[in-house]
Structures are given as C-alpha cells and as structure tokens.
C-alpha positions in Angstrom: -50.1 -98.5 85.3 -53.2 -98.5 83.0 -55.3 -99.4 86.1 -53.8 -96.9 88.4 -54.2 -93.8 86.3 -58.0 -95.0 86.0 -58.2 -95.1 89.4 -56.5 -92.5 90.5 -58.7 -90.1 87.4 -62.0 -92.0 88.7 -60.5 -90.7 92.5 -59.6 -87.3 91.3 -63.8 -86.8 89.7 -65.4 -87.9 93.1 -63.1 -85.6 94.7 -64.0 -82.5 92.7 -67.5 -83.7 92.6 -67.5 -83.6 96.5 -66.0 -80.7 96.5 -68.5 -78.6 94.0 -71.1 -80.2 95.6 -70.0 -78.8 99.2 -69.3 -75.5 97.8 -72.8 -75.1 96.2 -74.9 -77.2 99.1 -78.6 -76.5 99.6 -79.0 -74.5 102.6 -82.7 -77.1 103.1 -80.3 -80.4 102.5 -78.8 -79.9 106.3 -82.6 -78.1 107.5 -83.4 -80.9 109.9 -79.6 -80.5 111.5 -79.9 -77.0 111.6 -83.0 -77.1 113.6 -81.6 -79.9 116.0 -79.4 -76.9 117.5 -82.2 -74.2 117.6 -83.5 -75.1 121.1 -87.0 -75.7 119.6 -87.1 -73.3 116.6 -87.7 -74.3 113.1 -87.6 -72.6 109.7 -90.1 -72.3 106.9 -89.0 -71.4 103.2 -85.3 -72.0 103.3 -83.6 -70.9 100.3 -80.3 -70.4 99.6 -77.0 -72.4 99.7 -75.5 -73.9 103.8 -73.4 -70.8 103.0 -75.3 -67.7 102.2 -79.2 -68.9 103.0 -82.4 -67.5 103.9 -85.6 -68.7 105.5 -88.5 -66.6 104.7 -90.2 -67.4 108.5 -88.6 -68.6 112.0 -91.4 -70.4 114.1 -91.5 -70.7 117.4 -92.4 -74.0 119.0 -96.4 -73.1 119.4 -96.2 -72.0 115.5 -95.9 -68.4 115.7 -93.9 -67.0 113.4 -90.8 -64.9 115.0 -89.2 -63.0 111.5 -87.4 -64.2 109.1 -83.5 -65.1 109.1 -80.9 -64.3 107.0 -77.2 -66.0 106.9 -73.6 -65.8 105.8 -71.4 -68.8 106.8 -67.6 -68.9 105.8 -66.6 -71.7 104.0 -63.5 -71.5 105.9 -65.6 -73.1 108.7 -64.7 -76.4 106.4 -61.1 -75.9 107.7 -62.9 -75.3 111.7 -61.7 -71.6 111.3 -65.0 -69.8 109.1 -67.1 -67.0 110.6 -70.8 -66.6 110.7 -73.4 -63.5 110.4 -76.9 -64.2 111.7 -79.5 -61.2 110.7 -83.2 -62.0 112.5 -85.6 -59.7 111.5 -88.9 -59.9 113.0 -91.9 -57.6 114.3 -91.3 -58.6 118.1 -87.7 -59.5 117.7 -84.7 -58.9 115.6 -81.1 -59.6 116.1 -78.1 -59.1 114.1 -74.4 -60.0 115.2 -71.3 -61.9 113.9 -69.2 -65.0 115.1 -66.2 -66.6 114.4 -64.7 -70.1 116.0 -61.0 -69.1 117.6 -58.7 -72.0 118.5 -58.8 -73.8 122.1 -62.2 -74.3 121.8 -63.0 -70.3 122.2 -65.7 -68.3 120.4 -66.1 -64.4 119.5 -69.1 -62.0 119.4 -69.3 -59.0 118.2 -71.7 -56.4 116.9 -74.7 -58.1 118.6 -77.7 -56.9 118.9 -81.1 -57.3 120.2 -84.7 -56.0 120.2 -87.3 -58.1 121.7 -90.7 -57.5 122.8 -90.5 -59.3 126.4 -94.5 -60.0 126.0 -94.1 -61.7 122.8 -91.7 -64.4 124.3 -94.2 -65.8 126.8 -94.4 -68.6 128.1 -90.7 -69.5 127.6 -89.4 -66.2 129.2 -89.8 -66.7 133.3 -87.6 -65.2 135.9 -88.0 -65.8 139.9 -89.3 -62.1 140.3 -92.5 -62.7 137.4 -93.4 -62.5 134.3 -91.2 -59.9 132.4 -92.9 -57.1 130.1 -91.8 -54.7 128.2 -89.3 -53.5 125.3 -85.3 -55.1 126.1 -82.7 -53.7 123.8 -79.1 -55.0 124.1 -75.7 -54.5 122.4 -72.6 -56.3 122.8 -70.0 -54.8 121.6 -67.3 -57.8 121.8 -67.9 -61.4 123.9 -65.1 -64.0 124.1 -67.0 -67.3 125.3 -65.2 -70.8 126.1 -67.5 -73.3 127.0 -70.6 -70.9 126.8 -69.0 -68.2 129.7 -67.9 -65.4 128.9 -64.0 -64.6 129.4 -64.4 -61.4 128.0 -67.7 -59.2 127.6 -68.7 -55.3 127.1 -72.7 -54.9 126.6 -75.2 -52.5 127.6 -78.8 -53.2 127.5 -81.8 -50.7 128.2 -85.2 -52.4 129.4 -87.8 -49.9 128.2 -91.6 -49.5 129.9 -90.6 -52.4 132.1 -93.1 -54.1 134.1 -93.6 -57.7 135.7 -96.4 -59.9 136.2 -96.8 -61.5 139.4 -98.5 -63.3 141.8 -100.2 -60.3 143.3 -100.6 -58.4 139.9 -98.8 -56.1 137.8 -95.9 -54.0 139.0 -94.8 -50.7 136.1 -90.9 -50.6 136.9 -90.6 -47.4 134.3 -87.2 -47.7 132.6 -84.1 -49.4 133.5 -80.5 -49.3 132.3 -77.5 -52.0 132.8 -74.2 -52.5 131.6 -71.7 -55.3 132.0 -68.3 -56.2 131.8 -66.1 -59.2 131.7 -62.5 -59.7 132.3 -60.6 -62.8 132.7 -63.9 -64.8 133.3 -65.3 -62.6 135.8 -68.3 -60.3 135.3 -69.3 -57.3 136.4 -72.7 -55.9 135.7 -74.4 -52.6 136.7 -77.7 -52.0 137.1 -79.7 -48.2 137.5 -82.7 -46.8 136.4 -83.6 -43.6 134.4 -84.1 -41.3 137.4 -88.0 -40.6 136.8 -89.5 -43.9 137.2 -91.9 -45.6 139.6 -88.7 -48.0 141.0 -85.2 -46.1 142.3 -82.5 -48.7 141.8 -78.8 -49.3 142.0 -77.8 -52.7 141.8 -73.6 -54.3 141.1 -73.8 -57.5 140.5 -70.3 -60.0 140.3 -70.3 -63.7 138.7 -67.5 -66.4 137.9 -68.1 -70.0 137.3 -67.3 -70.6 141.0 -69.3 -67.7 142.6 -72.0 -64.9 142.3 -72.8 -61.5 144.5 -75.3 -59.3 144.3 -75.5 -55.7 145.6 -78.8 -53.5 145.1 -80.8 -50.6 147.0 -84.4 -50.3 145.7 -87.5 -47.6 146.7 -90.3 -46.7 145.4 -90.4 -43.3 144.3 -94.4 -43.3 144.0 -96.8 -44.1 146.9 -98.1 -47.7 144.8 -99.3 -49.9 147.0 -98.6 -53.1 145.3 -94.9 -52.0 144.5 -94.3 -51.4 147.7 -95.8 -55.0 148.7 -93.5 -56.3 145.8 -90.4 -54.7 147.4 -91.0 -56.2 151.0 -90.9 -59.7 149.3 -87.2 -59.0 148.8 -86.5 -57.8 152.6 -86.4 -55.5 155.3 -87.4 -51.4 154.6 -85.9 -49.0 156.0 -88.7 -45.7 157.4 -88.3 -44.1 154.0 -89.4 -47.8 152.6 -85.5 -48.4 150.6 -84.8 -51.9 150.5 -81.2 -53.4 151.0 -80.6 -57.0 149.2 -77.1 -58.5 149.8 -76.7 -62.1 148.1 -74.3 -64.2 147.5 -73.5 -68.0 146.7 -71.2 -70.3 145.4 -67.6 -71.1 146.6 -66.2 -67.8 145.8 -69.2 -65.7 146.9 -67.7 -64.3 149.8 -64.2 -63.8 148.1 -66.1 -62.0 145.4 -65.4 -58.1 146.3 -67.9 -55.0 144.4 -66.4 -52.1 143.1 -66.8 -48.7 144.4 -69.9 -47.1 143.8 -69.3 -43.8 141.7 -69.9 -41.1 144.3 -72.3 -38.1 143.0 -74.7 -40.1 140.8 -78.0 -38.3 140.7 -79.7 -41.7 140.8 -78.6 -42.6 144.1 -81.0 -43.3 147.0 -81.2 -40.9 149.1 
C-alpha cells in the first residue's frame, strides 16, 4: 500500500504539473506549429501565453511586415469545444473576427472583418480578369463552414477606387458593391456598382459544391477606349456597347436557377 500511495502522489504531481503548465504555455513554445498553418506567414516578437498572445509583427513571405496580431484562444478548445478571436492590425490590412469549433466537424464566423489594400497583396493576389487594385472592405456578419464551404453565409463587401492591371494596361472600374448569401450550402451573391462610375454592372452569381452560374450585364458609362477593349474580351456588345456574360459549369450548372432581378433599381442598364 506504501508503494501505491507513492505512486499514485508521484501520478497525481505530474498531473497537475501538466496541467499548470498547459494552462500557462508560452504562446512562442508552439511558434513553429502556428506558422505551419499560416499558408506562408510568420510572426516576429511573440509574447504572450497559446491562450491570450501577441506578436508584435506578421511577415509576409518576401519579409514585409503586414501588422501586428493579437489573440484570445479558449482553453475550452482543450475539450475540442473553445472559441478563438483573431485582431490583425496593420497599415495595408487589418482584420478582426471570432470563431468557435461546433460539433460534426462544423465551424462558425462571426463579426469578421476586413480592410485590405489590394496593391499591397501583390504578387499573391491574381484573378483571371488582372491584377486587382484598390481599397476591399468586407463584413461577415455570420458563416457556418464544414469542410471549408460555407452552409450558411451573410457578408457584404465594398471594393473602393477599383481598378485592374492587365495585359493591355490599366482599367479604373470606380466603385463596386456586393453582397452574398448562403443557405443550406448554396450561395448567392450580388454584384452592382455605385451608379457614377466608369463600369455599369449587375451581376447574380449562384455556387454549390456541385455547380456554379454566373449572370452579369456590363457597359461602359464613359467613352475609354481601353475599357471598352477590356469589355469585348468578355463577349459580344450590343450598339449601345452592354455586354451580356452567361456562364455556367459543374454538374448542377444548368439546374442552378437566379433569382429575380429587383425591378426599378436605378443602377440598371439601360
């Protein structure tokens, strides 16, 4: 008996030892792990405990420094159900929102958002159009995600003094507005601009993990010769030079169905 209350004190010491020295971890003990899910990121100047940290710079891969990051993680995570608030605040780009693990696998956003300087993200920001420029500003106000899709979603995003840089220079798209919506794993997204830009455009856009659609009228509002050369990439013109795109792919492109488009909106084509 002698023996076994020894061992079971000497058990009951590394127990608590563990468990004070979870509870007070270093936030740069479990650095290099942290990094290994930061898609190329690292930190400088971590401080803090794995459960409330700071580091004092976030570098991008080619070393420039992006803001500095501020973090509360649950230590109910221990029992897979903690939540987690991220605050990135940086020149160029800034984000604050809040997380928290849900059962099956599920994960919940909310009070996201984002400033970014679209300029300041090059070369890693591409899209198929050009080079993005520009001021983006989004807020999500709640995303349910299961395997990184989104089964639920409500977010708005404004894209201010937009402009791209292509092949055959750069286009000034003026401001843009879009909203988006998710319900039972399907996505709806809206796209318009401001009404007094260079670029007219309505666009409704429909995804799923089996499909996509996409919906848009575009015109130039401005006689610009290489916006107009831009726009003809994308298809046919009608005389008054509006551009039609209709796309769609995946298995359930087809079965994919827009909603109505709100009759009246000032920012219509005409």
């Amino acid at each position: 008996m002698k023996y076994l209350r020894k061992g079971l004190l000497g058990l009951a010491v590394l127990l608590l030892a563990g468990a004070l020295l979870l509870w007070f971890l270093p936030a740069r003990w479990l650095q290099p792990r942290i990094e290994a899910r930061l898609h190329g990121l690292r930190l400088a100047q971590v401080q803090g405990l794995l459960w409330d940290g700071r580091a004092g710079q976030v570098l991008a891969a080619d070393g420039r420094v992006l803001g500095s990051l501020r973090w509360r993680l649950s230590r109910r995570a221990l029992l897979g159900e903690g939540g987690l608030q991220l605050d990135l605040a940086g020149p160029q780009l800034g984000f604050t929102g809040a997380m928290r693990q849900l059962p099956g696998g599920r994960v919940e956003w909310y009070a996201v958002t984002l400033h970014a300087e679209l300029a300041a993200l090059h070369p890693r920001l591409t899209s198929p159009l050009g080079q993005p420029g520009g001021t983006l500003q989004l807020t999500v106000a709640h995303a349910l995600l299961q395997g990184g899709w989104p089964l639920q979603l409500q977010a708005t995003a404004q894209w201010q003094h937009a402009t791209l840089q292509t092949h055959a220079g750069a286009l000034t798209l003026g401001e843009l507005q879009a909203q988006a919506q998710a319900h039972d794993g399907v996505i709806q997204a809206q796209l318009r601009d401001d009404g007094h830009g260079p670029l007219q455009v309505v666009a409704q856009a429909l995804l799923s993990p089996l499909g996509w659609r996409l919906d848009a009228t575009l015109r130039a509002r401005q006689t610009d010769p290489a916006l107009r050369r831009w726009l003809s990439t994308l298809g046919p013109a009608d005389a008054d030079g509006t551009v039609h795109i209709h796309r769609r792919g995946g298995l359930a492109g087809k079965m994919l169905v827009a909603p109505p488009t709100t009759t009246g909106n000032p920012h219509a084509p005409r």
